[in-house]
Biopython code that builds the backbone (N, CA, C, O; Angstrom):
import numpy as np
from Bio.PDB.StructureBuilder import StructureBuilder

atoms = [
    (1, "UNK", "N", (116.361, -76.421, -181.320)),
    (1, "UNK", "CA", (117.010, -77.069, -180.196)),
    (1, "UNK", "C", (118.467, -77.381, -180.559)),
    (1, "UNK", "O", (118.696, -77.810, -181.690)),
    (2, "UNK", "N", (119.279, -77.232, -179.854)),
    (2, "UNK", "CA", (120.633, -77.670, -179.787)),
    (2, "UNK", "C", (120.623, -78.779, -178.619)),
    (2, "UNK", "O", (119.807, -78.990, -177.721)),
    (3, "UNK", "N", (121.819, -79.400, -178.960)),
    (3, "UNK", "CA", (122.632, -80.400, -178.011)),
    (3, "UNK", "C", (124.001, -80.186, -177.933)),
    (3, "UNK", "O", (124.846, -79.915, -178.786)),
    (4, "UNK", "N", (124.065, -80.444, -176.188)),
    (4, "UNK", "CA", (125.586, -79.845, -175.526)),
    (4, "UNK", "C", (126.107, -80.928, -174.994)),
    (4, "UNK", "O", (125.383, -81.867, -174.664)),
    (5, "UNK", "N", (127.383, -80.947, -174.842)),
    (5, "UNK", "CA", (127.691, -82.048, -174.022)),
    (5, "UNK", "C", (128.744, -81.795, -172.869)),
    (5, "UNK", "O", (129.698, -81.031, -173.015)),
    (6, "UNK", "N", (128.546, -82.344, -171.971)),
    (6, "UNK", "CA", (129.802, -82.133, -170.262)),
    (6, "UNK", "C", (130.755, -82.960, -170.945)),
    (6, "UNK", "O", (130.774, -84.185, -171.065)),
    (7, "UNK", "N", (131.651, -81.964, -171.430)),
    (7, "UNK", "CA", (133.576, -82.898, -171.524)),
    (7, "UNK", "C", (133.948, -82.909, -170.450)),
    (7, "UNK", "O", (135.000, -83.540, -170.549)),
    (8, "UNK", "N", (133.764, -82.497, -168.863)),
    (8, "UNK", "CA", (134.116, -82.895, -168.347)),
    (8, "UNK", "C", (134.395, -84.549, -167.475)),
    (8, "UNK", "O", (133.862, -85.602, -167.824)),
    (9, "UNK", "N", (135.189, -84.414, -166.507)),
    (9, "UNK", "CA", (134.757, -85.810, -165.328)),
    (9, "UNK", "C", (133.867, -85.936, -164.561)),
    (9, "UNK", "O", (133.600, -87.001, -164.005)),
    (10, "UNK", "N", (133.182, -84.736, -164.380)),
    (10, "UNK", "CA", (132.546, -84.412, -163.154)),
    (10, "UNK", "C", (131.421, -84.259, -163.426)),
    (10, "UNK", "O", (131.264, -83.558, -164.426)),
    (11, "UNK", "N", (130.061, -84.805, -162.718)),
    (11, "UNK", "CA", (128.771, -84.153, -162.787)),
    (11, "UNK", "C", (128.698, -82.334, -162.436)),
    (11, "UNK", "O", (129.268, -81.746, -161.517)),
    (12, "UNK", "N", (127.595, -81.616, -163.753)),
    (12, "UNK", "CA", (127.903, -80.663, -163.249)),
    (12, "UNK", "C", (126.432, -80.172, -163.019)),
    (12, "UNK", "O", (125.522, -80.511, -163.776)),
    (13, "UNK", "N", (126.249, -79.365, -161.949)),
    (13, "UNK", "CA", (124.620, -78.598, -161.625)),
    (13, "UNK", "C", (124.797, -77.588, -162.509)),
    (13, "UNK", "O", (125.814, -76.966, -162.815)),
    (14, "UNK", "N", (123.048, -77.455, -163.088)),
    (14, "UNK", "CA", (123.337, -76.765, -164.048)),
    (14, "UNK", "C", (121.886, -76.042, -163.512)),
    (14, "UNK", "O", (120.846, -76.654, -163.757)),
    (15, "UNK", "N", (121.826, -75.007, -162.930)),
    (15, "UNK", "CA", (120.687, -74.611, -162.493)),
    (15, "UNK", "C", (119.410, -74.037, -163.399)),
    (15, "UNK", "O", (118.228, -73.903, -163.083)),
    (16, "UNK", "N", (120.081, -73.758, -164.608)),
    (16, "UNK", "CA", (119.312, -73.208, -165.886)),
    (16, "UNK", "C", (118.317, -74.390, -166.649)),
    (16, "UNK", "O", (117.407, -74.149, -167.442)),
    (17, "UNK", "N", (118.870, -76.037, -166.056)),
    (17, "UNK", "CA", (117.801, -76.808, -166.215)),
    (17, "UNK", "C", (117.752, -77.660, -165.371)),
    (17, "UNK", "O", (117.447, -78.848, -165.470)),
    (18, "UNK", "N", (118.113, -76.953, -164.350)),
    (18, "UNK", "CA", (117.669, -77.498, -163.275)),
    (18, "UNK", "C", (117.443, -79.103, -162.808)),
    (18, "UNK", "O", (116.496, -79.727, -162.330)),
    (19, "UNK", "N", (118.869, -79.444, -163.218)),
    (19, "UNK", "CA", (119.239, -80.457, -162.943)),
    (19, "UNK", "C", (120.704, -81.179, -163.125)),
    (19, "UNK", "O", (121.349, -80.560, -163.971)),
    (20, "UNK", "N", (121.310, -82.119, -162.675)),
    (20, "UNK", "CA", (122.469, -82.248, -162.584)),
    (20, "UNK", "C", (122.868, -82.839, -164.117)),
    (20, "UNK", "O", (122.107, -83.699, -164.559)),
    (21, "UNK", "N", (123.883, -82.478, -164.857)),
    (21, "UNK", "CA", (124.446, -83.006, -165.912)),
    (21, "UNK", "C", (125.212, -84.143, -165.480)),
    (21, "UNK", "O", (125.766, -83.984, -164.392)),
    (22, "UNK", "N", (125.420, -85.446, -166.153)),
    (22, "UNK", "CA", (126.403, -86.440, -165.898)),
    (22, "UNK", "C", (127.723, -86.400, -166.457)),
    (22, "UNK", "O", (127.362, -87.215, -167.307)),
    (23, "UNK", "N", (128.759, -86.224, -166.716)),
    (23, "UNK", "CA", (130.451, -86.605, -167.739)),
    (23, "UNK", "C", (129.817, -87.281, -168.614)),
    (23, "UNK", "O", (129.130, -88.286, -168.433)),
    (24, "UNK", "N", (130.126, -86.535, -169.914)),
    (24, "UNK", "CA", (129.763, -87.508, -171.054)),
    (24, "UNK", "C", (127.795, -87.129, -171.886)),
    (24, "UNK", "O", (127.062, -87.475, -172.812)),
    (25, "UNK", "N", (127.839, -86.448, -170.997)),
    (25, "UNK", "CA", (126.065, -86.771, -170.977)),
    (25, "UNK", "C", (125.923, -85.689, -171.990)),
    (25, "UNK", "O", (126.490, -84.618, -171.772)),
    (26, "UNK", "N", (125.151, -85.874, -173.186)),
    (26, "UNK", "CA", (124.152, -84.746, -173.836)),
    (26, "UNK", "C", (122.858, -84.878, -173.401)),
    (26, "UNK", "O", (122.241, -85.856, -172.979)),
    (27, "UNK", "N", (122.338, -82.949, -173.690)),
    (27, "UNK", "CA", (121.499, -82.598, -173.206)),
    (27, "UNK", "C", (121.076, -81.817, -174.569)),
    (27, "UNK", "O", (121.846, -81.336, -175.400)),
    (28, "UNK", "N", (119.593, -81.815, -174.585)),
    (28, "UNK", "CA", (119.158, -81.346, -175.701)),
    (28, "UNK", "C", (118.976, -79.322, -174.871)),
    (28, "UNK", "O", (118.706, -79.263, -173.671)),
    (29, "UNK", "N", (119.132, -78.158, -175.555)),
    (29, "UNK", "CA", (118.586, -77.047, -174.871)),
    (29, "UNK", "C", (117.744, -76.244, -176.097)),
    (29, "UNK", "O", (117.839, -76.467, -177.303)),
    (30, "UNK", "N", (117.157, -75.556, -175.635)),
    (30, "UNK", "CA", (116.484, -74.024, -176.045)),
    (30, "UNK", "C", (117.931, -73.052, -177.198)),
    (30, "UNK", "O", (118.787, -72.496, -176.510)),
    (31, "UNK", "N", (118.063, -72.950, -178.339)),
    (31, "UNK", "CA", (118.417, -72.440, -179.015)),
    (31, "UNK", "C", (118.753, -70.566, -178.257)),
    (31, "UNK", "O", (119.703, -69.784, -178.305)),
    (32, "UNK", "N", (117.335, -70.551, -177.611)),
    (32, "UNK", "CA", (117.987, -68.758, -176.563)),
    (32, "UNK", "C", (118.782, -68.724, -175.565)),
    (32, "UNK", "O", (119.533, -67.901, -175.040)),
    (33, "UNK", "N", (118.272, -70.437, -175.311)),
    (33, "UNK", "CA", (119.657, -70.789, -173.758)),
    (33, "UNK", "C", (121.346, -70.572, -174.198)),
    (33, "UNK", "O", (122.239, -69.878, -173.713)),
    (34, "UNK", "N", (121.297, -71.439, -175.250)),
    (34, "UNK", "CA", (122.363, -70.999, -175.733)),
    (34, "UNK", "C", (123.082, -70.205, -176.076)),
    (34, "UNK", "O", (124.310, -70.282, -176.129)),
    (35, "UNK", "N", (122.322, -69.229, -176.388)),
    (35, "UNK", "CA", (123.174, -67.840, -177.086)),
    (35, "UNK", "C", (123.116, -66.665, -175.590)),
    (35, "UNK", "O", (123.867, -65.711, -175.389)),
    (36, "UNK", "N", (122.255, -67.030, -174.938)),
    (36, "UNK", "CA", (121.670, -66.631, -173.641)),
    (36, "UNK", "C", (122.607, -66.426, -172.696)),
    (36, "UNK", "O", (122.635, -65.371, -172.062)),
    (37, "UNK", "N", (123.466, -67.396, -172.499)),
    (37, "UNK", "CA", (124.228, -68.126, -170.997)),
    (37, "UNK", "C", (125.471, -68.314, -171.772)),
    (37, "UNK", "O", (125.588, -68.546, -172.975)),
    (38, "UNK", "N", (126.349, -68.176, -170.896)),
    (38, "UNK", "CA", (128.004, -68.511, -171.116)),
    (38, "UNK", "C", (127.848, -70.220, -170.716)),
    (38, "UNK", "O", (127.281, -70.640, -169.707)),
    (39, "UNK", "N", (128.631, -71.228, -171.991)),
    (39, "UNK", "CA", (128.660, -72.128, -172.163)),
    (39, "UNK", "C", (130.254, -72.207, -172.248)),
    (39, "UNK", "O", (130.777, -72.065, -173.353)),
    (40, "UNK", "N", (131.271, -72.492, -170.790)),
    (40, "UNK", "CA", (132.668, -72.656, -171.282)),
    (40, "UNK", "C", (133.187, -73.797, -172.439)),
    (40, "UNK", "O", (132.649, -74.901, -172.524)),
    (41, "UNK", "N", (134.109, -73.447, -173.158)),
    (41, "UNK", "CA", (134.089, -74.613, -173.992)),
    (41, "UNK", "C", (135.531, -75.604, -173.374)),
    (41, "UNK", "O", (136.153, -76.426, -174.047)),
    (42, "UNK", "N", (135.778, -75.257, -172.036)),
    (42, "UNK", "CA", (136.331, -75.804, -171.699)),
    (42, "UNK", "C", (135.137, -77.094, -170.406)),
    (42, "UNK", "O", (135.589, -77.905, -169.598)),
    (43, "UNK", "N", (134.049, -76.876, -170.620)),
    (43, "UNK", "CA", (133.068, -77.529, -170.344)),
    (43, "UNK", "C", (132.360, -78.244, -170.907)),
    (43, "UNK", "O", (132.188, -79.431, -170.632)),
    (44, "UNK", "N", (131.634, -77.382, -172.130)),
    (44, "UNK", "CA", (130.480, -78.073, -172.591)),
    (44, "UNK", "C", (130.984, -77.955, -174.424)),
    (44, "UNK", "O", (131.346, -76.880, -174.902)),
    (45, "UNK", "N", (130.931, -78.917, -175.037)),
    (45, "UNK", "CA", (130.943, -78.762, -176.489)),
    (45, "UNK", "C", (129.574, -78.849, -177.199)),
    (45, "UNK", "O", (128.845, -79.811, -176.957)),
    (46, "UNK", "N", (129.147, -77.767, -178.171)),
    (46, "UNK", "CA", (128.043, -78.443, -178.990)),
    (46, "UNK", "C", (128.076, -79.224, -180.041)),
    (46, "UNK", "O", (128.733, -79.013, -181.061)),
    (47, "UNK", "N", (127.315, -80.221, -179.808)),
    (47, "UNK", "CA", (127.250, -81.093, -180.644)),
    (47, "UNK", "C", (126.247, -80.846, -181.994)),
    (47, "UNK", "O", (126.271, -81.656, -182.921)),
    (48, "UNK", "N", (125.663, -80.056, -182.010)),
    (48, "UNK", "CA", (124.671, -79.515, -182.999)),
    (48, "UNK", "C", (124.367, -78.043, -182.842)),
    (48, "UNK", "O", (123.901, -77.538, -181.820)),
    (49, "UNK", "N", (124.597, -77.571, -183.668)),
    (49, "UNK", "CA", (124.069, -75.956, -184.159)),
    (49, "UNK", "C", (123.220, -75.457, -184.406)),
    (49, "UNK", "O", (122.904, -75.690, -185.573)),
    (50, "UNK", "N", (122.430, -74.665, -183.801)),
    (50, "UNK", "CA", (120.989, -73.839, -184.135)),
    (50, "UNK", "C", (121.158, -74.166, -185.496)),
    (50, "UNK", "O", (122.179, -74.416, -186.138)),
    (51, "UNK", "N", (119.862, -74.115, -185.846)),
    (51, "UNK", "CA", (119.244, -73.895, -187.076)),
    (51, "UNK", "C", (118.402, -72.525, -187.072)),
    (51, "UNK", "O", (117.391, -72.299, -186.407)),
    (52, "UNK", "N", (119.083, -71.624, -188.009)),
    (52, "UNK", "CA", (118.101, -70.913, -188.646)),
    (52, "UNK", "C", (117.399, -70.419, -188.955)),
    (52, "UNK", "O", (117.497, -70.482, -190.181)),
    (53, "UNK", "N", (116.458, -69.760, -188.674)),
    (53, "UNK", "CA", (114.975, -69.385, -189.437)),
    (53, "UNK", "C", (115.154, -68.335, -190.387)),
    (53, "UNK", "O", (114.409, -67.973, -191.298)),
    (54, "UNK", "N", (116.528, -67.807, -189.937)),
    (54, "UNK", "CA", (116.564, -66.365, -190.749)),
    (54, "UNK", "C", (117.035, -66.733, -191.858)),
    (54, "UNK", "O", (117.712, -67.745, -192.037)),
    (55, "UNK", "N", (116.514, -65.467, -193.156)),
    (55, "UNK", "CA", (117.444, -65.815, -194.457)),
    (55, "UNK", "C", (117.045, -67.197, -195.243)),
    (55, "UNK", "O", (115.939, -67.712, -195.081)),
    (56, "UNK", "N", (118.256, -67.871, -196.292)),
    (56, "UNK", "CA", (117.793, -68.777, -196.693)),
    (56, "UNK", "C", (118.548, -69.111, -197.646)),
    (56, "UNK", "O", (119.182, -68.162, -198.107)),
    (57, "UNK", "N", (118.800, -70.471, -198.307)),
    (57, "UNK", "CA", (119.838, -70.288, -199.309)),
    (57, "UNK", "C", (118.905, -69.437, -200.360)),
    (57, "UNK", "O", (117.707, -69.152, -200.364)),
    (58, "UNK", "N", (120.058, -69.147, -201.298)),
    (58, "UNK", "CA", (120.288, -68.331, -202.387)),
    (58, "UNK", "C", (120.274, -69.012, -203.691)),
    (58, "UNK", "O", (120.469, -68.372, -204.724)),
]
sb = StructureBuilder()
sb.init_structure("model")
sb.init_model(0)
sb.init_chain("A")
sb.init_seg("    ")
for serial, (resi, resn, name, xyz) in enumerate(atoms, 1):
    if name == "N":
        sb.init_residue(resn, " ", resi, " ")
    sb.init_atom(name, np.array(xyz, "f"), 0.0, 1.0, " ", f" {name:<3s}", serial, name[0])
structure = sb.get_structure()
């Protein structure tokens, strides 16, 4: 799971979860959503980065 957040002012509809985002608001998503869907980063910043499964340290 990742978490995104609306930098914007504005509530934004986000039909992919189907429901309205608030300004300010994180949202936890699906790690495929993410890589899935265009996330402007003049919109949404992530606040946390997939993790992994592949590989491994060394």
């Amino acid at each position: 799971m990742v978490q995104i957040r609306n930098i914007t002012h504005e509530a934004l509809h986000v039909p992919l979860l189907g429901r309205v985002v608030e300004p300010d608001e994180l949202v936890e998503i699906d790690d495929m959503l993410l890589q899935g869907h265009v996330w402007p980063p003049t919109t949404w910043r992530v606040e946390t980065e997939p993790v992994s499964t592949k590989g491994g340290r060394r």
